[in-house]
N, C-alpha and C positions, 0 to 999 in steps of 0.2 A: 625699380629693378630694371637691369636691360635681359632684352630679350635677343637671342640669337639662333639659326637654324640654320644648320651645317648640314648636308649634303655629303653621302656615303656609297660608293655603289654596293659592299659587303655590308653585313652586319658585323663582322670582325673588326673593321678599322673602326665602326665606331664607338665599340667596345673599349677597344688599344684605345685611340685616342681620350675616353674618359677615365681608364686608368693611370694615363700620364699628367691627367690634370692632378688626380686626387695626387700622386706622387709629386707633383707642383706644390699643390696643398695652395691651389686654386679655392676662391669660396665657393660652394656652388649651392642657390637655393632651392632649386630645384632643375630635374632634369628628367626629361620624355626621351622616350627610342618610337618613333613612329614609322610602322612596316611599311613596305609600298601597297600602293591600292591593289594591281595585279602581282600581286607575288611570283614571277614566272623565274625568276632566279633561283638557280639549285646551290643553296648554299651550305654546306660541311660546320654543323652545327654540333655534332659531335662534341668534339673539345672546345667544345666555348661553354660549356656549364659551367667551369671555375671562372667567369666570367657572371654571371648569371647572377650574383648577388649586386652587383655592380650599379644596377639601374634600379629606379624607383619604380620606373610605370614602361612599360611598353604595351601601347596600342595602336586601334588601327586611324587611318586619318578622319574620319568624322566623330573620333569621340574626346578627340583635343578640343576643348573651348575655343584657344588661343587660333584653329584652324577652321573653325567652323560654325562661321556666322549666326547661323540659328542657334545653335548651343549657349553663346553669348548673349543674343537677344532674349533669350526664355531667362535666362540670373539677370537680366539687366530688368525687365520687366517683375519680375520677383521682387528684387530689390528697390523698383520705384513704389512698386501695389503698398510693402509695409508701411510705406512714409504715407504716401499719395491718398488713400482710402480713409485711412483714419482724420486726415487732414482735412479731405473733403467733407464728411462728416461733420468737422465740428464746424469747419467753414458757411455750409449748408443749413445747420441748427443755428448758429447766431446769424446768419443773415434772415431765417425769418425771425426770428426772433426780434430785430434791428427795424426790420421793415414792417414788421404786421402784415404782410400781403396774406391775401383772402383767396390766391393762388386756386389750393385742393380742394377747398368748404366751398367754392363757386363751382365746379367740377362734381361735388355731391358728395364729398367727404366729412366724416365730422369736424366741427373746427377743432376740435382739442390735440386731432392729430398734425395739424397744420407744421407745427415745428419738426415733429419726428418727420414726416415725409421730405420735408426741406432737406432736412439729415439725409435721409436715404436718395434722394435727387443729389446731391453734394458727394454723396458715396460713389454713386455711379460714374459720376464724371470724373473722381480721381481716377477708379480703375481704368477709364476707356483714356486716360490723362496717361497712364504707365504702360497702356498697351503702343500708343503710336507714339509716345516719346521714345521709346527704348529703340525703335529701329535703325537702320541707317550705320554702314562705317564709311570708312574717308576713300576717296577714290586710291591715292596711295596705298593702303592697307590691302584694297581689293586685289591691286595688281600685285601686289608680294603673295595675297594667299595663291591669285594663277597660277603666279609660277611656282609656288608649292606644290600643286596640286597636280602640274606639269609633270615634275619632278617622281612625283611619287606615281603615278602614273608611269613613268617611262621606267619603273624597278625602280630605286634611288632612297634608301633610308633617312630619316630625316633626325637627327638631335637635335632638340627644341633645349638651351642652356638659357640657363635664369639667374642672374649675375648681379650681387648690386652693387646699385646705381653707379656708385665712387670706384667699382673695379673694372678694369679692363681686359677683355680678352688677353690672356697668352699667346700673344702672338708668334714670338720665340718656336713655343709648339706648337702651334697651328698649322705654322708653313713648313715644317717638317713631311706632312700629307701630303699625298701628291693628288691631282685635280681636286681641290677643295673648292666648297663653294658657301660663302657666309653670307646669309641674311639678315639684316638686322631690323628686328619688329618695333625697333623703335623703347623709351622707358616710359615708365608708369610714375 
């Protein structure tokens, strides 16, 4: 999917502007409204409730995945532990097993446990395997979250559109907006 994040100074245009997509009949696979950090803008919210069904998610910017590195690294590290742990494990049990090493029972363990502790030394190392594998994004990536974070920061709403892969922004309606500003996160 491509990812894109338009830049808003109201929350009205970016409203209008996702009701002209769906009236495009634009795909859209998902779609965020993310507030500014300082909200100091007085915005006439009133008549935008007929509006209000509109969006799927509106929150604030540190609890977007896609904005906020840690969030990402905690599912990334989740997501390796399921694989990684159990892997270590049997990894860990057939290599003593492979090896016969006398490893624990020389340490003062019984031998019988020899295999399981292998297992559980093998455990360990996948978790600590999916702890520092998962960190780290790309220097690119960094500097778009900046000036997100910039963005939202200085008042500035953010729609995060999630488009796929084979479709192309509207651009037709796009540029209809007046100071728009598109970022592209890049696809998945």
């Amino acid at each position: 999917m491509s990812k894109y994040v338009i830049t808003f100074k109201e929350k009205k245009q970016a409203k209008e502007l996702l009701l002209k997509l769906r009236e495009a009949q634009t795909p859209i696979l998902n779609c965020d409204l993310v507030e500014p950090t300082n909200n100091k803008t007085n915005n006439d919210d009133s008549n935008l409730d007929t509006y209000e069904e509109v969006f799927t998610n509106q929150s604030s910017f540190n609890d977007i995945k896609l904005l906020n590195p840690t969030l990402a690294k905690k599912d990334r590290q989740k997501t390796l532990a399921t694989w990684l742990i159990p892997f270590g494990f049997i990894a860990g049990l057939s290599f003593s097993q492979m090896t016969d090493l006398k490893t624990f029972s020389d340490i003062g363990f019984p031998n019988q446990f020899e295999k399981l502790l292998g297992g559980l030394v093998g455990m360990i190392s996948g978790a600590l395997g999916s702890f520092f594998s998962a960190g780290g994004i790309s220097k690119e990536t960094d500097d778009d979250l900046r000036a997100l974070q910039k963005k939202s920061e200085e008042g500035f709403w953010l729609l995060i559109l999630e488009l796929p892969i084979e479709i192309e922004p509207p651009w037709a309606i796009l540029k209809e907006i007046d100071k728009l500003e598109i970022i592209s996160l890049g696809k998945e």
